[in-house]
C-alpha positions as CSV (number, residue, x, y, z in Angstrom):
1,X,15.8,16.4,11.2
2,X,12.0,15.9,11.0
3,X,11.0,12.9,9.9
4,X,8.3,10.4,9.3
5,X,7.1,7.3,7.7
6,X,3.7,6.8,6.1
7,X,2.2,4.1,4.7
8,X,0.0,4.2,1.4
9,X,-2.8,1.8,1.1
10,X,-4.2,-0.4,-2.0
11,X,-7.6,-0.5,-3.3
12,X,-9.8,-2.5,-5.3
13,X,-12.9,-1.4,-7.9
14,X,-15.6,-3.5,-6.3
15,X,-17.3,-1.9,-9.5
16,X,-16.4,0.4,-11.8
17,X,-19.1,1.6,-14.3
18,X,-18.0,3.6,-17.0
19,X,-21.0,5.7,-18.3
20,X,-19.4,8.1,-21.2
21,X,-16.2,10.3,-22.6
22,X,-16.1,13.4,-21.5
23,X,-14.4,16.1,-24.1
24,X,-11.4,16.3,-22.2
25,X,-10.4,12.5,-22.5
26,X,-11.4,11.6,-19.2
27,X,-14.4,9.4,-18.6
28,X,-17.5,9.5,-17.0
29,X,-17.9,6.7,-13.9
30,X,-19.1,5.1,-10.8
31,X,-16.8,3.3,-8.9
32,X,-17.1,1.3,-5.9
33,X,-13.8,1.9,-4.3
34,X,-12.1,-0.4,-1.4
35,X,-8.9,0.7,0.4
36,X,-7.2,-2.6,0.9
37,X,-4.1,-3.5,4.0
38,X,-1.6,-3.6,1.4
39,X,0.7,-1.0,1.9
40,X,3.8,1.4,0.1
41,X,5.8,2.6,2.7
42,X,6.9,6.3,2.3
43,X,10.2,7.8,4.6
44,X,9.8,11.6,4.3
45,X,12.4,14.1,6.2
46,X,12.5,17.6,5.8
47,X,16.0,19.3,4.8
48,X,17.2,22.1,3.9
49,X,17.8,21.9,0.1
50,X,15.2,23.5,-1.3
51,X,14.4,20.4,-3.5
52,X,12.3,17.1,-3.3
53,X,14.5,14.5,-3.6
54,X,13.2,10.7,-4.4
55,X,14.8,7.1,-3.9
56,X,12.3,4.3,-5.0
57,X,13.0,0.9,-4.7
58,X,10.9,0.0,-7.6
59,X,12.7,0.6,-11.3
60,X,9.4,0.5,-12.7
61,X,8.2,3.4,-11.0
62,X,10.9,5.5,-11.5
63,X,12.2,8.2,-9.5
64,X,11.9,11.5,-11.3
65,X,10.0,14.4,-11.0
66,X,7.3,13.0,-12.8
67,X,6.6,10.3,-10.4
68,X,3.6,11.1,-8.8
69,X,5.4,11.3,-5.3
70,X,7.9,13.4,-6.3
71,X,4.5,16.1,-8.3
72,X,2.3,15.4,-4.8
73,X,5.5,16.5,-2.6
74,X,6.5,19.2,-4.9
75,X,2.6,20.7,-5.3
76,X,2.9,21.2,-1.3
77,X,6.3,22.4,-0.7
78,X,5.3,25.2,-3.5
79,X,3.5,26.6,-0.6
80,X,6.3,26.8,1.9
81,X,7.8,30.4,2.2
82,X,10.5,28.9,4.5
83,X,12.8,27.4,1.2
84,X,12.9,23.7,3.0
85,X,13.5,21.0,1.1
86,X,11.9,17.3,1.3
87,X,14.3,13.7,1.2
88,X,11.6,11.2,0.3
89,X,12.1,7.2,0.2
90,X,9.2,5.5,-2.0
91,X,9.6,1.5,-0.7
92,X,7.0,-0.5,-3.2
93,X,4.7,-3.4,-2.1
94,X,2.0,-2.6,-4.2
95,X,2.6,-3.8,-7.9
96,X,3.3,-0.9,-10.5
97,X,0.5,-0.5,-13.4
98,X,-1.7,-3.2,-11.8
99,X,-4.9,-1.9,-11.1
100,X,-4.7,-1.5,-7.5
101,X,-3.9,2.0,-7.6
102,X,-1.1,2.5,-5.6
103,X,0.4,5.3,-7.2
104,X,-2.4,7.4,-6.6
105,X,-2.4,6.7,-3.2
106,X,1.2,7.1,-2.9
107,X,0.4,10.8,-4.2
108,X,-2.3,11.2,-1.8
109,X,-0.5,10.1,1.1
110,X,2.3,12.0,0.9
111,X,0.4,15.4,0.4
112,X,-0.7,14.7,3.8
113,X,2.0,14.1,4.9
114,X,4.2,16.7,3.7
115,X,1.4,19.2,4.5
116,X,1.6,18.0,8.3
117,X,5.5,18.0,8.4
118,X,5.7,21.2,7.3
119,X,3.0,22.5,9.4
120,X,0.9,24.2,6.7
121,X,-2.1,23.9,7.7
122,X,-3.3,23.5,4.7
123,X,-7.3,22.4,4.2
124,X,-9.4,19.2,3.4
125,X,-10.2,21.4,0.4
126,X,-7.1,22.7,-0.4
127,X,-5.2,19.1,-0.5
128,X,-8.2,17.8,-2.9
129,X,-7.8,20.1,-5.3
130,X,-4.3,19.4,-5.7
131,X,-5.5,15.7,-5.3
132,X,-7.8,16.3,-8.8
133,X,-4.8,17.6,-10.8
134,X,-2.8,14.7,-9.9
135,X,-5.2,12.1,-10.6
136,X,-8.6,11.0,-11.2
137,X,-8.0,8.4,-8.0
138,X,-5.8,10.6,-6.1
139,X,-9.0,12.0,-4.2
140,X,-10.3,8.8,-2.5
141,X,-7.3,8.2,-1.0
142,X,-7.5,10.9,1.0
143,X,-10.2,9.6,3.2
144,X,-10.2,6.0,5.0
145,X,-13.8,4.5,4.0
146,X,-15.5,2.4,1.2
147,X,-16.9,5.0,-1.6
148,X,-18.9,6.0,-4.2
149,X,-16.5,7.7,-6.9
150,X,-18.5,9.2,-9.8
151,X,-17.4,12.5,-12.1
152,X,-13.9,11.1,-12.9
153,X,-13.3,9.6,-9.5
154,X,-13.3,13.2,-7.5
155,X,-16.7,13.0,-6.5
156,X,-16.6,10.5,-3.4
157,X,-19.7,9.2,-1.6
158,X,-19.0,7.2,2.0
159,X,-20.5,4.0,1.8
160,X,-20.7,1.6,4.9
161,X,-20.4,-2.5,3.8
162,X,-21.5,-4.7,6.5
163,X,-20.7,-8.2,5.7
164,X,-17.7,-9.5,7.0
165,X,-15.0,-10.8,3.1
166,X,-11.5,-11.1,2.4
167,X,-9.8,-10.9,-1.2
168,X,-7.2,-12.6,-2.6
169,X,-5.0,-10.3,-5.0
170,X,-3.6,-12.2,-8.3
171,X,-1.4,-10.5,-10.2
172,X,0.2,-12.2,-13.6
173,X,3.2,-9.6,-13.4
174,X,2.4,-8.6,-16.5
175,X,2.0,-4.0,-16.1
176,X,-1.3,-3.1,-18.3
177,X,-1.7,0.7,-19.2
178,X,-4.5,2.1,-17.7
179,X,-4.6,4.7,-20.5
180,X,-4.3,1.9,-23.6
181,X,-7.1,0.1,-21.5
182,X,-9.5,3.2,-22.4
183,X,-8.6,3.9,-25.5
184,X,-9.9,0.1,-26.3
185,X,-13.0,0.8,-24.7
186,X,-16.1,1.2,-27.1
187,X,-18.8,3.2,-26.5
188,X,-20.8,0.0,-27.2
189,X,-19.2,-1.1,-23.7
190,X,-20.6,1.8,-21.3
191,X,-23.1,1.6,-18.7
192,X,-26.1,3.0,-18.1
193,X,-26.0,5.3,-14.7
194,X,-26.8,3.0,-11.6
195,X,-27.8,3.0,-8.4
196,X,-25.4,4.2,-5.6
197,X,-26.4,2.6,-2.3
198,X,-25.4,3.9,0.6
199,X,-25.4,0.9,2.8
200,X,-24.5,-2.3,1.7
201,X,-26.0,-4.8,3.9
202,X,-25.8,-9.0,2.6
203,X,-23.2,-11.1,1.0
204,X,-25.9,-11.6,-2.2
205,X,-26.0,-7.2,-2.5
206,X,-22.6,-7.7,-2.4
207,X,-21.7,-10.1,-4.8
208,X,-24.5,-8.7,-7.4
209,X,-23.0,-5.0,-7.3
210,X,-19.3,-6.8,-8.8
211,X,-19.1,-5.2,-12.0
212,X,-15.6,-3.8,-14.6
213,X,-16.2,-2.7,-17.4
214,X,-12.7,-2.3,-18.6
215,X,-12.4,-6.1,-18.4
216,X,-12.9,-6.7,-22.1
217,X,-10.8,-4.5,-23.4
218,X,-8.3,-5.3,-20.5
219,X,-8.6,-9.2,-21.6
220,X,-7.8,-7.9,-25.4
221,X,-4.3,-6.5,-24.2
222,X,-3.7,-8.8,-21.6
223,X,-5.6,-12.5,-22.0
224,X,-4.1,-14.3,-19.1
225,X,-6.5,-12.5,-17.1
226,X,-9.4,-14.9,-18.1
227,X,-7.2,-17.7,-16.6
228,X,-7.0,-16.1,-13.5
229,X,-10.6,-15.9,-12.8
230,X,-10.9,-19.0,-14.1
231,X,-8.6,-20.1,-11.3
232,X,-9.8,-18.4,-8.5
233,X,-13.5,-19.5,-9.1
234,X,-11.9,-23.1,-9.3
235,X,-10.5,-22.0,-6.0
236,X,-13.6,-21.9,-4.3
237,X,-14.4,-17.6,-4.5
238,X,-17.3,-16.7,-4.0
239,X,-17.4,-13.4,-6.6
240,X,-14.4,-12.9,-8.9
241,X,-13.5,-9.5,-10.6
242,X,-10.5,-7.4,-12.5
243,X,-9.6,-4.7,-10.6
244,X,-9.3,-1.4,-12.5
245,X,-7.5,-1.3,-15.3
246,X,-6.2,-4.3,-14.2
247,X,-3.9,-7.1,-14.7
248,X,-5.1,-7.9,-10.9
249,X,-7.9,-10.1,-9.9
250,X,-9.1,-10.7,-7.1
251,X,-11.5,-13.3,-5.5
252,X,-13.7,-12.4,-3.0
253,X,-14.2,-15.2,-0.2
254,X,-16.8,-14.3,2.9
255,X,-15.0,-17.4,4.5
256,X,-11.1,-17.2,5.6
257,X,-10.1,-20.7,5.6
258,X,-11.6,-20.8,2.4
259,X,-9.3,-17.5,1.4
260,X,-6.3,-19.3,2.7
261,X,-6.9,-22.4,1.4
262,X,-7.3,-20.9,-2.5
263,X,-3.8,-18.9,-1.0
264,X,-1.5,-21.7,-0.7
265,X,-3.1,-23.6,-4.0
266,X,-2.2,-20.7,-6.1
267,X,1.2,-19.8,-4.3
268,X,2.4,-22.7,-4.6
269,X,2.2,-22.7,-8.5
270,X,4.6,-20.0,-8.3
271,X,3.2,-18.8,-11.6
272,X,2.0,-15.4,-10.4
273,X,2.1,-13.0,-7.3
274,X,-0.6,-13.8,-4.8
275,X,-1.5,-11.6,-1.3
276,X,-4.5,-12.5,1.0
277,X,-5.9,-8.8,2.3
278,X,-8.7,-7.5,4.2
279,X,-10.5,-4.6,3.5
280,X,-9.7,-1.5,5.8
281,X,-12.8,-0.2,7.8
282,X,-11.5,3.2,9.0
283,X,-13.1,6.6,9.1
């Protein structure tokens, strides 16, 4: 049997600019988007049933056809003439509905993935096309850089970030609908269209570019994401932001004894879940 794992990274918004509605219900943005090592791990064999078949350790995420593993697998074995089949085991790390998108790039993942198994052959073009249909995130997870995502997210611009940070992830445990988060924004909330830099070189562009504007209507839905900046920027970060639709926060540290020291203070609260991660720098 032919098998492999894969894992699926995290990501933060470092900003996320939402500049209008589009007719379709999506939304116009520009996102600065961070892969982050925080990882799903995803077991994929190939058989010979003619089927995806899914096991997920997570309840929340479910394990049916609609879960975006499951569509992303299924999208790719539509172009096998040879009838195999796909046995897929979806391990979570990465919270469900938290901002941090991990089920898009559980999606994107495993279309390469299933694509290489398979030995399709199957394009850069071809697998982010199936990436747009999926998701409006599913694209930039596809590559392994920092980027510029503007249209809905498909339209991904490389950036290179030169100073050295970590980010500590806080999560309440408390899932927030990325879809209910949108509906609450107002067009009073949107941005005007800014500046995409290629290069970001100093802590200060850094910390000036940290931006969300979902966090307002976010904080309507979910409030005890005020504490938690509140908390981290008692904990000594140096930039503090929601992540996506959130309920994650993370604070941003360009020391890591200062990360770790905010670490244990909050961990040992035991109130929510807290991860210390650096941001991937691949290609």
């Amino acid at each position: 049997m032919i098998a492999q794992r894969v894992f699926a990274p995290a990501k933060v918004n470092l900003c996320l600019h939402v500049l209008a509605r589009r007719g379709d219900g999506y939304h116009r943005v520009q996102m600065l988007m961070q892969q982050v090592a925080l990882y799903d791990e995803i077991d994929i064999a190939v058989t010979d049933s003619g089927r995806v078949d899914l096991m997920c350790s997570c309840a929340e995420a479910g394990a049916g056809a609609d879960n975006l593993v499951a569509r992303a697998a299924q999208v790719v074995l539509n172009r096998d003439s040879a009838g195999r089949g796909l046995a897929i085991t979806l391990n979570k790390n990465i919270p469900v509905a938290a901002g941090l998108g991990g089920g898009s790039s559980d999606a994107a993942v495993t279309l390469q993935a299933v694509n290489n198994l398979l030995q399709l052959g199957l394009e850069y073009e071809d697998l982010h096309a199936e990436a747009v249909r999926l998701g409006a995130d599913v694209p930039f997870f596809l590559q392994r850089c920092a980027a510029w995502a503007c249209g809905i997210g498909e339209k991904l611009s490389p950036v290179v970030i030169r100073p050295e940070f970590y980010l500590l992830l806080v999560n309440p445990g408390q899932a927030v609908s990325t879809a209910a988060v949108y509906g609450a924004l107002q067009p009073s909330m949107y941005s005007e269209r800014v500046e995409l830099p290629g290069c970001i070189d100093s802590r200060d562009m850094l910390l000036e570019l940290l931006h969300n504007d979902l966090e307002a209507p976010a904080l309507a839905l979910c409030p005890v994401i005020a504490d938690i900046k509140n908390l981290l920027r008692s904990s000594g970060a140096d930039g503090v932001l929601m992540s996506g639709s959130g309920a994650t926060v993370f604070g941003l540290f360009f020391s890591r004894s200062a990360a770790q020291n905010a670490l244990t203070t909050i961990s040992e609260s035991g109130v929510h879940w807290v991860r210390l991660v650096k941001p991937l720098r691949g290609s």
